[in-house]
N, C-alpha and C positions, 0 to 999 in steps of 0.2 A: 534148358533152352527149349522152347519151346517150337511148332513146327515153323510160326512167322520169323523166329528167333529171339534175341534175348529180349528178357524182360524189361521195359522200359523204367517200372516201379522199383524192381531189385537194384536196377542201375542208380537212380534215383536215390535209395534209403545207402547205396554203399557210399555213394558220396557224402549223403549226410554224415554218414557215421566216419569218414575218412577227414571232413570237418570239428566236428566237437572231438574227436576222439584226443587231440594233444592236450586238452582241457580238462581231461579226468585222472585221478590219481593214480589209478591202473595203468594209465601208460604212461607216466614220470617212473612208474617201476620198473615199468618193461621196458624203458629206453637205457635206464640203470644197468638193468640187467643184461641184454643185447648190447652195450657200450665195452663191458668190464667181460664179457665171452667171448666180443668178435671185434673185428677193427670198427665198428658202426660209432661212428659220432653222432653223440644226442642230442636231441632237438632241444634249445635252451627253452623255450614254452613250456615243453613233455616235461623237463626237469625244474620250473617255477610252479607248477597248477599244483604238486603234490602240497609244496609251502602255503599258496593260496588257499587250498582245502583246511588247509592246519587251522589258519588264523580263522576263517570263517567258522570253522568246531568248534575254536576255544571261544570267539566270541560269540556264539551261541551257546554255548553250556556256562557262562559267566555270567548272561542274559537271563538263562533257565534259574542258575542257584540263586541269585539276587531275588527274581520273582517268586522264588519256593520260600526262600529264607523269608522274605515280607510279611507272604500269607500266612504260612503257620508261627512262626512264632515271634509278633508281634502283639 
């Protein structure tokens, strides 16, 4: 805090990050984990984006081996 008071930007970037944040796999884990320690009911997004991540990897690395497999050994 500064002498004017809080920062208007830090306020700013935590919002942001309090938005995208149920959208990364990191927190499908930690609402797992916070769920299955404490009474905390998980947010059904926090525990869908971990599956979403999945299929977006496998279809990119199914993407990748087709276009590897082509080039070299063709």
């Amino acid at each position: 805090m500064g002498v004017r008071g809080p920062d208007p930007a830090a306020r700013h970037r935590r919002r942001f990050i309090e938005v995208i944040s149920p959208y990364t796999p990191a927190r499908g884990a930690a609402e797992l984990i916070w769920g299955a320690a404490t009474d905390h009911t998980p947010d059904p997004v926090a525990l869908a984006a971990p599956a979403g991540w999945t299929v977006v990897a496998a279809l990119a690395a199914a993407w990748a081996h087709r276009r590897d497999e082509g080039r070299r050994f063709t």
